[in-house]
C-alpha positions as CSV (number, residue, x, y, z in Angstrom):
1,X,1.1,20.9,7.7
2,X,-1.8,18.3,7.6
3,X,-0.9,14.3,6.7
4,X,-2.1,11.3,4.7
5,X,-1.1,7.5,4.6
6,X,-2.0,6.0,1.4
7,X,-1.8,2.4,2.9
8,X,-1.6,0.3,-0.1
9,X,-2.5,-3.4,1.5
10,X,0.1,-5.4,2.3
11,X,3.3,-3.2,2.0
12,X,4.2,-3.0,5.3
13,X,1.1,-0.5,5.9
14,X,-0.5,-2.3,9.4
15,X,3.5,-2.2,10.5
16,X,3.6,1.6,9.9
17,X,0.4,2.5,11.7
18,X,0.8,0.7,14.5
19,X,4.5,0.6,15.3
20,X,5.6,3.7,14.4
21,X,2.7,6.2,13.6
22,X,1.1,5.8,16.2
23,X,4.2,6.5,18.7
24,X,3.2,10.4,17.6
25,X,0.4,10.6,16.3
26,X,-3.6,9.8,16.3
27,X,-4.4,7.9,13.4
28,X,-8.0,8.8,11.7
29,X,-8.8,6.3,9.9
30,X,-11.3,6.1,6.4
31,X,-11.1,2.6,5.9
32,X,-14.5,0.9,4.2
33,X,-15.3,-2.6,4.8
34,X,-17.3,-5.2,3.0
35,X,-18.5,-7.3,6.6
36,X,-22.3,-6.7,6.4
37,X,-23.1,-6.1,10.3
38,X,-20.1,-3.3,9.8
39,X,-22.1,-1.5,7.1
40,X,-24.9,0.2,9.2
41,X,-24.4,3.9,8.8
42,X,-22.0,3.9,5.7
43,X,-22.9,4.4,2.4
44,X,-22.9,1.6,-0.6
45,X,-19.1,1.1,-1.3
46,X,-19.0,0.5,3.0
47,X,-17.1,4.0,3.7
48,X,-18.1,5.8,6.8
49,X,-18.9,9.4,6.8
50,X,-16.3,11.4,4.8
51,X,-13.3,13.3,7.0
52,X,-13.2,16.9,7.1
53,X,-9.7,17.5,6.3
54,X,-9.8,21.1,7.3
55,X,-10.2,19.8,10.8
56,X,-7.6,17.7,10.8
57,X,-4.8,19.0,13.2
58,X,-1.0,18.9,12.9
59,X,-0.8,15.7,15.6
60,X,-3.3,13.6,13.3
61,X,-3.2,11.7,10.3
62,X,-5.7,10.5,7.9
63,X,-5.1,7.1,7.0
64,X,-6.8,4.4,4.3
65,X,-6.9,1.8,1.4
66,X,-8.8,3.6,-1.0
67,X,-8.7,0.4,-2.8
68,X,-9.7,2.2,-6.5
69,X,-12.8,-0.1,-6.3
70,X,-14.1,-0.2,-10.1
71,X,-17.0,1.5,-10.7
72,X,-18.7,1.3,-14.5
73,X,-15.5,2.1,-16.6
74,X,-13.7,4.5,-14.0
75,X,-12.1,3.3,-10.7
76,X,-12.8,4.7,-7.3
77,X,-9.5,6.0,-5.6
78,X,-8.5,8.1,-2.8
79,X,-8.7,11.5,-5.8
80,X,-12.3,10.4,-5.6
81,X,-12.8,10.0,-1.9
82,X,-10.6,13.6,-1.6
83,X,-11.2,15.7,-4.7
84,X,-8.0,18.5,-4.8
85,X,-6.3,16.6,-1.9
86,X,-3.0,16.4,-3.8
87,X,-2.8,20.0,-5.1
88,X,-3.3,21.0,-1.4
89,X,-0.3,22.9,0.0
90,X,-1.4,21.7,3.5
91,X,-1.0,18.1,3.2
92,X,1.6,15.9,3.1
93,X,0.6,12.4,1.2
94,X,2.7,9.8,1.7
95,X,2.4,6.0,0.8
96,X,4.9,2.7,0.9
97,X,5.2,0.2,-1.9
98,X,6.7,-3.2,-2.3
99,X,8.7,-5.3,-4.7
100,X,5.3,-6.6,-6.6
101,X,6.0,-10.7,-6.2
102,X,6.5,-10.4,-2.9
103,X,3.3,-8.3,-2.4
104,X,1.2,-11.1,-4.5
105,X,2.7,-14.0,-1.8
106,X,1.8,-11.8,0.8
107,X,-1.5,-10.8,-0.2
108,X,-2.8,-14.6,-0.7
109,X,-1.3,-15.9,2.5
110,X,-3.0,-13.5,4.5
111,X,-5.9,-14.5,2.8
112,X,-5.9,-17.8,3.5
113,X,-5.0,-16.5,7.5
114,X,-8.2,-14.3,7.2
115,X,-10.4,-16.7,5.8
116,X,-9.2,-19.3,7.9
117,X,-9.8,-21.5,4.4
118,X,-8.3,-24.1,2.7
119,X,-5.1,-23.6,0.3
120,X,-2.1,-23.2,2.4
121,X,-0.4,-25.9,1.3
122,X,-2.5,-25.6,-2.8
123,X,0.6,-24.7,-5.0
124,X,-1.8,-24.2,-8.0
125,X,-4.1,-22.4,-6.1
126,X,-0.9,-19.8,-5.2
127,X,0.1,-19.8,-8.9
128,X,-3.3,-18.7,-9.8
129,X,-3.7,-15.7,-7.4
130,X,-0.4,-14.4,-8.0
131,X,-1.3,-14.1,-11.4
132,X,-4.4,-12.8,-11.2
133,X,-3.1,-10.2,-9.0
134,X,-1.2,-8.6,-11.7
135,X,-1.2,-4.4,-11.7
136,X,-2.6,-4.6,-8.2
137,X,-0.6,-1.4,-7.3
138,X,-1.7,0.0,-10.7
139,X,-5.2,-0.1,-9.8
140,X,-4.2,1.3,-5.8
141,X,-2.7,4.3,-7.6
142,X,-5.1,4.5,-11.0
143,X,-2.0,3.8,-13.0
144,X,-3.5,2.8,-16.5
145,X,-0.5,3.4,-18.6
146,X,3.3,3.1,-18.5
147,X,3.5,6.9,-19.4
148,X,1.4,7.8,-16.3
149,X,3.8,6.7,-13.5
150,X,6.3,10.0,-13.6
151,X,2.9,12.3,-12.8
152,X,1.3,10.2,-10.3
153,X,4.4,9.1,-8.2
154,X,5.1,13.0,-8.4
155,X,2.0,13.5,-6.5
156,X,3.3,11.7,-3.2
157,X,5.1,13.5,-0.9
158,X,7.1,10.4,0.1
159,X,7.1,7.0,-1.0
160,X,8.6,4.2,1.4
161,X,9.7,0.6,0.6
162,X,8.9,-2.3,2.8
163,X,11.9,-4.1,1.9
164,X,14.1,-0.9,3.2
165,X,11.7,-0.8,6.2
166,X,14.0,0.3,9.0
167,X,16.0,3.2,6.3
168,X,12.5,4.6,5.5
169,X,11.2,4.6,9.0
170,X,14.3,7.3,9.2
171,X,13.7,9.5,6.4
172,X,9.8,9.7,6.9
173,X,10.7,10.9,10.6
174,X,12.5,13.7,8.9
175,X,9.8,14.8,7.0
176,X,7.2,14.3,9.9
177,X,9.7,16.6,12.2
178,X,9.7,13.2,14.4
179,X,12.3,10.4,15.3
180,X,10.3,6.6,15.8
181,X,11.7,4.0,17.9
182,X,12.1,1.0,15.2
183,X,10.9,-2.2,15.9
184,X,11.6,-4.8,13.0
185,X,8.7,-7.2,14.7
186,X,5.9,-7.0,12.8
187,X,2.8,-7.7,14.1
188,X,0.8,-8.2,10.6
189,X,3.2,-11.3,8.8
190,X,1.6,-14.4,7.6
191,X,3.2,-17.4,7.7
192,X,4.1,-18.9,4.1
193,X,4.4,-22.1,2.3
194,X,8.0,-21.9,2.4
195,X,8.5,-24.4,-0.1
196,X,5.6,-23.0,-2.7
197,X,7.0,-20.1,-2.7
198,X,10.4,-21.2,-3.6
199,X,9.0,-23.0,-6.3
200,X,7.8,-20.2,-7.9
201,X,10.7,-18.5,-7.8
202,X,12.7,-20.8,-9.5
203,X,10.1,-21.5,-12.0
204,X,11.3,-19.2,-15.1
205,X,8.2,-19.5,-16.8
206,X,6.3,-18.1,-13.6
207,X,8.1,-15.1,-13.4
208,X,8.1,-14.3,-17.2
209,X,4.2,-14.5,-16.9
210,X,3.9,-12.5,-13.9
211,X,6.3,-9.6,-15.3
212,X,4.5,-9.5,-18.8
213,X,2.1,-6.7,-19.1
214,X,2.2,-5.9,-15.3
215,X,3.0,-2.0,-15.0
216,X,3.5,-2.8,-11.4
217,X,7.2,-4.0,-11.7
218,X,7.9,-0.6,-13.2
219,X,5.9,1.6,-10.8
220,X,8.4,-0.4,-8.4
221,X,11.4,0.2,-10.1
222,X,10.8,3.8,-10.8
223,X,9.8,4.6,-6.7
224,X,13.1,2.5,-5.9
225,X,15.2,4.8,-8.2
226,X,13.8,7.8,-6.6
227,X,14.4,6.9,-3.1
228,X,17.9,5.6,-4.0
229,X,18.5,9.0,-5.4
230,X,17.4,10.6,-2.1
231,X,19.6,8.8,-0.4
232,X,22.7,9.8,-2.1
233,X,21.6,13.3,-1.8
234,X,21.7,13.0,1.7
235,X,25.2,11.5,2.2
């Protein structure tokens, strides 16, 4: 068996690289970037040279954002990148998701960390890229319709929840035939605006507005009741 990570951006994603993946495995990463002086060799939407998966051995895993860039009217996702990778008997794709809020607050905080800009302590600027970030993990998993989340959530192998970090860590050893030494440190978190945030969450409006007509929340709500369902069919 050959494996994937589908690391949707901040879902926990840097945490399971580098504190457990990596305790077992060699990580070959297909990241693209967008820093000019990194773009010398790779092609226009800045991804290096494409992996050969049949070369790919049992102790390595591919790993990247495939960010479902859009290009024209179609999005560029990881089916694009890797043509037939899910109908693949050899592989085992997995991703993690998180509850979609929290993903938005995480998302614009790192930002800010990244950037090293201005807007830490911007409530309206928050409000404004939480909201914009609506379907973010739509457009991660080319989710364009409600009735689409049953096939493509079908296609991962396993799907693990930030939130249940520690409980997913256990069940993804299982399928990778390994056990990791959980660490509950991250090394990725950005520090918040701990007083914007709670703000926002007790601002009903807010939360109406980011729920409505975000297919997120039930790409979410769906992954959660498959994993809870795993669980009790392991007890």
């Amino acid at each position: 068996m050959r494996y994937c990570f589908h690391h949707i951006p901040k879902t926990a994603g840097s945490a399971v690289r580098n504190e457990l993946l990596r305790q077992h495995f060699t990580l070959i990463d297909d990241y693209r970037t967008d820093i000019p002086q990194l773009k010398k060799g790779r092609d226009s939407l800045g991804f290096g040279p494409l992996r050969d998966l049949r070369a790919l051995s049992q102790k390595e895993i591919l790993c990247g954002h495939w960010e479902g860039l859009l290009l024209g009217d179609e999005r560029y996702t990881i089916q694009n990148r890797y043509p037939g990778l899910f109908n693949r008997q050899d592989f085992f794709v997995f991703t993690y998701l998180r509850e979609p809020l929290e993903l938005s607050f995480s998302m614009y905080f790192f930002g800010i960390r990244r950037k090293k800009g201005g807007g830490f302590n911007d409530l309206k600027k928050l409000k404004q890229s939480v909201l914009k970030n609506k379907n973010y993990i739509s457009m991660m998993l080319n989710i364009r319709k409600i009735s689409d989340i049953q096939t493509v959530l079908d296609r991962y192998a396993f799907i693990g929840l930030s939130e249940r970090y520690s409980e997913s860590a256990v069940r993804l050893g299982s399928f990778l035939e390994c056990k990791f030494l959980i660490k509950e440190n991250f090394t990725n978190k950005s520090e918040r605006h701990k007083e914007n945030v709670m703000e926002l969450l007790n601002d009903k409006e807010f939360l109406q507005c980011h729920r409505d007509d975000n297919l997120d929340y039930d790409i979410y709500l769906e992954a959660v009741k498959r994993f809870d369902s795993c669980s009790q069919a392991s007890v």
